[in-house]
C-alpha positions in Angstrom: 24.3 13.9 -14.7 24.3 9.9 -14.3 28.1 8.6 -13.6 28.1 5.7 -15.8 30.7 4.1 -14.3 29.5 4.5 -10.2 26.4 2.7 -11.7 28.3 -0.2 -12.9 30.5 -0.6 -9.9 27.1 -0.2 -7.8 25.6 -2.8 -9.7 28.1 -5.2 -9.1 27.8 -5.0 -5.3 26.7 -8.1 -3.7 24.0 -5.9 -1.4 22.8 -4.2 -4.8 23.1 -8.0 -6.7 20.4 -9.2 -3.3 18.2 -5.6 -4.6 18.0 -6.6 -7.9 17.2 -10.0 -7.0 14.1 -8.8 -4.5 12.8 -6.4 -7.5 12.7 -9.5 -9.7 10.9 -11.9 -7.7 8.7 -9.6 -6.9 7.7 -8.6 -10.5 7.4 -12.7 -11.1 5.5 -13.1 -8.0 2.8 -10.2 -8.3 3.0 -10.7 -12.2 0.9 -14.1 -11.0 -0.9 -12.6 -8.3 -2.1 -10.0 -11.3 -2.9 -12.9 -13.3 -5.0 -15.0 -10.4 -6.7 -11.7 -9.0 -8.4 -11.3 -13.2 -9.0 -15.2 -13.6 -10.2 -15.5 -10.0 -13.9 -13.7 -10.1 -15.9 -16.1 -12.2 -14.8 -18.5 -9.6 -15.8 -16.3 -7.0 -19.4 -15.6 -9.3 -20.0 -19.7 -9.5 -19.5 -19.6 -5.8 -21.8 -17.2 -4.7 -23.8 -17.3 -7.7 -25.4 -14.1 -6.6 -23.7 -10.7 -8.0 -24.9 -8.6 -5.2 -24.1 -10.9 -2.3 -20.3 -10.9 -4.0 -20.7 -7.2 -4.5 -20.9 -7.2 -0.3 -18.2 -9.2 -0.2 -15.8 -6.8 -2.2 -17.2 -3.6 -0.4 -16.9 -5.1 3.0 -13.0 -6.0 2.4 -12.4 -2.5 0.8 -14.0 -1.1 3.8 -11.6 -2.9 6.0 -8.7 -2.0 4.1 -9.1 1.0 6.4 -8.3 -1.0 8.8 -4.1 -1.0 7.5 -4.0 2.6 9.4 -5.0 1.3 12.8 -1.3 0.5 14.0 -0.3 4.1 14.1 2.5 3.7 11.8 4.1 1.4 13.7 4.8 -1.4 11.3 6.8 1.4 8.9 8.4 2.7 12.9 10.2 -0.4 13.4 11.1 -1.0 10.2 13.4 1.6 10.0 14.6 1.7 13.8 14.9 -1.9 13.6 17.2 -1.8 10.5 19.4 0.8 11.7 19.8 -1.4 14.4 20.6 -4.6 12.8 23.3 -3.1 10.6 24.8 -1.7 13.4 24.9 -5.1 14.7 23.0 -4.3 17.9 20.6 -7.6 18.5 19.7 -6.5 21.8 18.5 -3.2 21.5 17.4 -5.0 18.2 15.4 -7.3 20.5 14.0 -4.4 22.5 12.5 -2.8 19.4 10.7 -6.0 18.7 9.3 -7.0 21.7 8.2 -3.7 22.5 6.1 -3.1 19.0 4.6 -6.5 19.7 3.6 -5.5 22.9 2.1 -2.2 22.0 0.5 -4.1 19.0 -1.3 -6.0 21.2 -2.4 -2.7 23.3 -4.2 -1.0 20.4 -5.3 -3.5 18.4 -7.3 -6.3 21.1 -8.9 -3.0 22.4 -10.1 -2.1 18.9 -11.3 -5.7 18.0 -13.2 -6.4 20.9 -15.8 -3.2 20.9 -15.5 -2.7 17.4 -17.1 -6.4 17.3 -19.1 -5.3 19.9 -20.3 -2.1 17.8 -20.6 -4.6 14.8 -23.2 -6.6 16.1 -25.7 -4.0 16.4 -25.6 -3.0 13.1 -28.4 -3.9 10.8 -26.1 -4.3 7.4 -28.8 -5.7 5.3 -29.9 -1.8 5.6 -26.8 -0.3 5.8 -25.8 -2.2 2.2 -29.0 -2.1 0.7 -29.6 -5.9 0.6 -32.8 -7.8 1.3 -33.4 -10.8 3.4 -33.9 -13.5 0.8 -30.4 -12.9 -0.7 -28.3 -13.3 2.6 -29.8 -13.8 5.7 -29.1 -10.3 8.5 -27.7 -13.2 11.1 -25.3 -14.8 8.6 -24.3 -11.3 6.7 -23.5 -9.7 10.3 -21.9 -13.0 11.2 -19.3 -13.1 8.4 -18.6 -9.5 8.7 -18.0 -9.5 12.6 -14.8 -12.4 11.3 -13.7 -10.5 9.4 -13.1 -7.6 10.8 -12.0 -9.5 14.2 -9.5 -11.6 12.5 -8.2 -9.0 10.2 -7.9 -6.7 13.5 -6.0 -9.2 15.3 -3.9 -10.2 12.3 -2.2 -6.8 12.9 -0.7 -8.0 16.2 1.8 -10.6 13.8 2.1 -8.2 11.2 5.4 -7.1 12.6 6.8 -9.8 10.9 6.5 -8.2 7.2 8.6 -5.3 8.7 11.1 -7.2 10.0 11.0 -9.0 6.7 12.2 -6.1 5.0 14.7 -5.4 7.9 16.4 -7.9 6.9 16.2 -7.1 2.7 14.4 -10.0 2.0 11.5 -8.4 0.7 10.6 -11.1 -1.7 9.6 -13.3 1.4 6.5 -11.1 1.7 5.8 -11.4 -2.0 5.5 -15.1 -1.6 3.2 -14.3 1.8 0.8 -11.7 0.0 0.4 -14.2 -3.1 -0.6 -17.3 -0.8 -2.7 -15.2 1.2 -3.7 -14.5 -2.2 -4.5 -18.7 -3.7 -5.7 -20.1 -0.9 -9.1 -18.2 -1.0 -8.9 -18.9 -4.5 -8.5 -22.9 -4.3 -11.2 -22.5 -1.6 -13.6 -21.1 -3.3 -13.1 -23.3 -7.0 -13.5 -26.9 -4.7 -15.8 -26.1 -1.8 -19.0 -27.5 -2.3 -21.6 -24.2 -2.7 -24.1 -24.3 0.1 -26.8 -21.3 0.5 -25.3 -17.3 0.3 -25.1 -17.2 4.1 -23.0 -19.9 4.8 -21.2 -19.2 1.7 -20.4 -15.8 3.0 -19.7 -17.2 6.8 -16.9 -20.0 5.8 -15.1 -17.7 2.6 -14.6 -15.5 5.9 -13.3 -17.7 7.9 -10.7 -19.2 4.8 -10.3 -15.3 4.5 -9.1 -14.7 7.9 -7.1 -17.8 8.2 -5.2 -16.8 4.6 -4.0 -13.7 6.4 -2.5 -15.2 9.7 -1.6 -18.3 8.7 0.9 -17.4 6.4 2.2 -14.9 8.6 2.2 -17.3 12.0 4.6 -19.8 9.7 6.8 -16.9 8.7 7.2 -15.5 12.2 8.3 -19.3 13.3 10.9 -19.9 10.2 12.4 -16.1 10.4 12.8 -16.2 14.2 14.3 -19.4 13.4 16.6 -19.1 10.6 17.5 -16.1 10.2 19.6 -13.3 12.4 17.0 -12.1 14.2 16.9 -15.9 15.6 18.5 -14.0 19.5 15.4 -11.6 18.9 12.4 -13.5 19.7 9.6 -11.4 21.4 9.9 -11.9 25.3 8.1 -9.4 27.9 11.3 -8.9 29.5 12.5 -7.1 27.0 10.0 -4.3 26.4 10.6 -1.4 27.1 7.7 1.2 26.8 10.0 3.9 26.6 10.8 2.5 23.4 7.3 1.5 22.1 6.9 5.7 22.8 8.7 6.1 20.8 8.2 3.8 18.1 4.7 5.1 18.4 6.2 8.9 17.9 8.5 8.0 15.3 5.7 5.8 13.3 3.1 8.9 13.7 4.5 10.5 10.8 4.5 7.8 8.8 0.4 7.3 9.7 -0.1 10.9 9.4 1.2 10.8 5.9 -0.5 8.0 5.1 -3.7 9.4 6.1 -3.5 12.6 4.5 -2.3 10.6 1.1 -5.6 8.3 1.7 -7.8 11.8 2.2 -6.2 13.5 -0.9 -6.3 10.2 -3.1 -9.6 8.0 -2.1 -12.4 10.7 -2.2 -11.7 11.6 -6.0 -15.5 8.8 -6.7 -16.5 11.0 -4.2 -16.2 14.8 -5.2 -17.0 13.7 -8.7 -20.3 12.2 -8.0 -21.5 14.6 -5.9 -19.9 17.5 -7.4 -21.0 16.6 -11.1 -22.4 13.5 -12.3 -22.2 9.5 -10.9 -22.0 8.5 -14.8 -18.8 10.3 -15.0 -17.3 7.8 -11.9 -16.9 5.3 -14.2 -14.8 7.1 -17.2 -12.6 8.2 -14.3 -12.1 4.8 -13.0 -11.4 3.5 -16.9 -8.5 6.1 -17.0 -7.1 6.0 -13.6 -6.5 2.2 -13.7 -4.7 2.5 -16.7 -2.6 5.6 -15.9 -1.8 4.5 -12.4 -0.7 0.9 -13.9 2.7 2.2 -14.6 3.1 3.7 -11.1 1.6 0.5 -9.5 3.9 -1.5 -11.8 6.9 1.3 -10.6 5.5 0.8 -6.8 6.0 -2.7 -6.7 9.6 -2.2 -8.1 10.5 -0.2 -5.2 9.2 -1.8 -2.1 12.7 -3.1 -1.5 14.4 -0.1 -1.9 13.1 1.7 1.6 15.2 -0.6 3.7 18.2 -0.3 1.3 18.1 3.4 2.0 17.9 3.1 5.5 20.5 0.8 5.7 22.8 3.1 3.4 22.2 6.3 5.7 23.1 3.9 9.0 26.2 3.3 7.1 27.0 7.0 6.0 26.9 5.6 2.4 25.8 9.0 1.1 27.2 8.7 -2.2 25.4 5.5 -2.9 22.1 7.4 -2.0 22.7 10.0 -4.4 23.5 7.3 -6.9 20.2 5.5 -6.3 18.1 9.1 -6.5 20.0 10.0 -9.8 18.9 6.2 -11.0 15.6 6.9 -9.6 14.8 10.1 -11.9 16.2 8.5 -15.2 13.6 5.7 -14.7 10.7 8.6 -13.3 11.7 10.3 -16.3 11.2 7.1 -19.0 8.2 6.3 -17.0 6.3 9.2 -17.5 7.4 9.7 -21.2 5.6 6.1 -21.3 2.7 7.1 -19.7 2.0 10.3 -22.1 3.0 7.3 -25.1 0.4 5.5 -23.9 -2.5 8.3 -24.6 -1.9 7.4 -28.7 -3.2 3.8 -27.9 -5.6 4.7 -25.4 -8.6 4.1 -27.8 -8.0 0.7 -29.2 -7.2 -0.6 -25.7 -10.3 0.9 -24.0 -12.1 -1.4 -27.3 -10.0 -4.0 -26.5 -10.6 -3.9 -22.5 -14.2 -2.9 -22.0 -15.7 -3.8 -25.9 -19.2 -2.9 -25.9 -18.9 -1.0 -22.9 -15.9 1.5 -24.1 -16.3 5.0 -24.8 -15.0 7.5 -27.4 -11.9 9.3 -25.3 -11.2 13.2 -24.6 -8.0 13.8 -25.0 -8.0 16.5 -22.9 -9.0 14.2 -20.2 -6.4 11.4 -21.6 -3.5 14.1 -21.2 -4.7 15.2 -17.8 -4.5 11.8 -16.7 -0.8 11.1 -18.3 -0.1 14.3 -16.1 -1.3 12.9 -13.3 -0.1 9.3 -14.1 3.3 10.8 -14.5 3.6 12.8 -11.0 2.3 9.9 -9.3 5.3 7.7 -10.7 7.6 10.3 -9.3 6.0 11.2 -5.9 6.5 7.4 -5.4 9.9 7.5 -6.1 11.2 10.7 -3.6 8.6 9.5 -1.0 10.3 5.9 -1.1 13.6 7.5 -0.2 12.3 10.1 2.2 10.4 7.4 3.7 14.1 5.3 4.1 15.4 8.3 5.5 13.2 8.2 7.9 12.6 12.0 6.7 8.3 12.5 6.6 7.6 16.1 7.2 7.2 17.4 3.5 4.5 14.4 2.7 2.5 15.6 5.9 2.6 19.4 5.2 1.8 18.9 1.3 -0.4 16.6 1.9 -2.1 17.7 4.7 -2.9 21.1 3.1 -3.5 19.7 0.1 -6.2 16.9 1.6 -7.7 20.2 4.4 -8.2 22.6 1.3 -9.3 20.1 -1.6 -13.3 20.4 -1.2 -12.7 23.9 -1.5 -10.7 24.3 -3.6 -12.4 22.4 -5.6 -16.0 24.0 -5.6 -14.1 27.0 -7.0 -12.6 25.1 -9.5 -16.3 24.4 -10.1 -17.8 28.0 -10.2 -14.8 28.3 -13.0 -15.8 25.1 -15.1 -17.6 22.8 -15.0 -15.7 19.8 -16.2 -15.2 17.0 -13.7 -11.4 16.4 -15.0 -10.4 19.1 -12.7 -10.6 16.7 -9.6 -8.0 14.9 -11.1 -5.7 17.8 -12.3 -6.2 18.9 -8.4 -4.3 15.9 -7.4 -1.9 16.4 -10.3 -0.9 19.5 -9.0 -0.8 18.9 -5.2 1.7 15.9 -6.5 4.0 18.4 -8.1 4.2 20.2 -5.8 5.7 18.1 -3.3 7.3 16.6 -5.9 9.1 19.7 -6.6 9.5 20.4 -2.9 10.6 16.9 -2.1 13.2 16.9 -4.5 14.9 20.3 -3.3 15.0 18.7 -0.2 16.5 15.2 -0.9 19.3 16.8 -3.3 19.9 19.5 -0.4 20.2 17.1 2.7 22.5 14.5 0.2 25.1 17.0 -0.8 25.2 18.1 2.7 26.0 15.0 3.8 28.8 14.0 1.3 30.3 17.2 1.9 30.2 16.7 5.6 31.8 13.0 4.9 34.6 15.0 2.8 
């Protein structure tokens, strides 16, 4: 049970005061990114004015999403070693950890942008993408992609800076970095004077790249600064390689669970196309973006909360942990009971959203999906604590045997019916499970701490 009055006398501490204040800003901040990211593509259709020269664009920057894995885990490594060590107080070793992940930054990821460019530029990708000549020339089109992926490679070498962002609770700093990164593409692309697809595509590349970095090169400057972390600055006589080993170590689990989460998450389009029919992508995609919405809605709510938790273990504040977890489930819990609300309006807001392109809903499918919706909202919650406690290794066994088994498992689910709504109640069920798992666990390791502190 929740005790009403810890909740109240949590609420009014100052460091909880600064959480709510993060979670706030940030629901403002992305509630305008949301906004810009749906008014944003007829300015991006006037620019290009050519739908399958845009349709590139958006594949090529979901295929370098991919790229977010490349540091090993060892943004989410430092952001937990380096909070520990700033509530402790401990600016030097503080420093260490800093220098040392920007050094080992700069170790993986100049390697990986200088042949991957040099792999790029042998690739045909009017081919690979299934684009002709006359729309965008193969010179221009392999030009603007070998930018992109250089500049969004080396953009991981400053990226540090997010982490250390949230090291020092100010999460809503990166909000504000994200949505400019965000507008200035957009202001590009609504006054730049259209020129032919290929140049089009070279210079929104270039505006692309330099929306990344230099949003994060300013903020690097001003929190080195202004901020505590002002004795830290990055100098090579601080690293310590020792140290990046074991930032490296420590930030493997967090890519590892990561990975397996991608695996288990991202080939749902796939399995259902191949496994049944392509037509059926689309009704999945209809439902999953409206019963993930909630979750992405809950996500957003608790990026700050990771660093809270780690500082709260550093401090032995056990009971505030347990406070947060109970918190936590009451909100999982309303969530999910909103997410099951929502299948009774599903209809007239499918109408609404796609009009003459909606469909007539199962609601089998619809309560599969609340299911699913639900589980995701809470394996977000217990992996947002797990992940402050620095404690990964129930994400990488669930999800790793739930990612190695799922084509199987799901070709038998095949042979039992054929209904494509079992990829997603796969996923369902692999969630619950850790879910279930996770939060044995995390009650488990709480009460054994409190009870150690007694």
């Amino acid at each position: 049970m929740i005790n009403i009055d810890k909740v109240k006398a949590l609420l009014k501490d100052p460091e909880e005061k600064n959480f709510i204040k993060n979670v706030s800003l940030a629901f403002g901040i992305k509630g305008l990114s949301l906004l810009i990211s749906i008014f944003s593509m007829p300015m991006y259709i006037k620019y290009f004015n050519n739908n399958s020269v845009l349709g590139i664009w958006y594949t090529v920057l979901s295929l370098l999403s991919w790229i977010s894995v490349c540091d090993l885990g060892l943004g989410n490594g430092l952001r937990n070693r380096l909070t520990e060590q700033l509530t402790e107080g401990k600016l030097v070793e503080a420093k260490k950890y800093i220098s040392s992940t920007y050094a080992a930054l700069v170790c993986i990821m100049l390697p990986i942008a200088f042949f991957g460019t040099f792999f790029l530029i042998n690739i045909n990708f009017n081919t690979f993408f299934n684009i002709s000549e006359h729309e965008i020339s193969s010179s221009n089109l392999s030009l603007g992609i070998v930018i992109l992926f250089f500049g969004i490679t080396c953009s991981f070498i400053i990226k540090p800076i997010n982490n250390i962002i949230y090291s020092l609770q100010k999460s809503s700093i990166n909000n504000v970095i994200a949505f400019i990164t965000t507008v200035i593409p957009l202001i590009y692309v609504t006054f730049a004077s259209s020129a032919d697809n290929g140049t089009n595509f070279i210079k929104l590349s270039i505006v692309h790249v330099l929306a990344i970095e230099v949003p994060l090169l300013v903020a690097t400057v001003a929190v080195f600064r202004k901020t505590i972390v002002q004795k830290c600055v990055p100098s090579c006589k601080f690293v310590d390689f020792s140290i990046a080993k074991e930032i490296i170590g420590f930030g493997m689990q967090f890519f590892g669970a990561q990975v397996f989460f991608l695996i288990l998450m991202s080939t749902n389009e796939i399995a259902i196309s191949i496994l049944y029919e392509p037509e059926y992508v689309v009704q999945y995609n209809a439902y999953y973006k409206l019963f993930t919405l909630i979750g992405s809605i809950f996500t957003l709510a608790l990026t700050p909360l990771w660093s809270k938790i780690t500082k709260d273990l550093t401090l032995k504040r056990y009971n505030k942990i347990r406070v947060t977890l109970n918190i936590l489930y009451l909100v999982s819990f309303c969530a999910i009971i909103a997410n099951f609300i929502l299948v009774l309006f599903l209809q007239k807001i499918l109408d609404i959203w796609l009009k003459s392109n909606s469909f007539d809903i199962n609601y089998t499918t619809a309560l599969i999906f609340a299911y699913f919706g639900g589980m995701y909202i809470f394996n977000t919650a217990l992996t947002t604590v797990a992940n402050g406690l620095s404690k990964m290794k129930s994400q990488i066994i669930v999800y790793g045997l739930g990612a190695i088994i799922k084509i199987p498992a799901l070709l038998v689910l095949k042979m039992i019916t054929d209904n494509w709504n079992v990829v997603t109640l796969y996923n369902a069920l692999i969630l619950t499970i850790f879910s279930i798992v996770e939060m044995i666990i995390l009650k488990k390791m709480v009460d054994g701490w409190i009870q150690q502190d007694n």
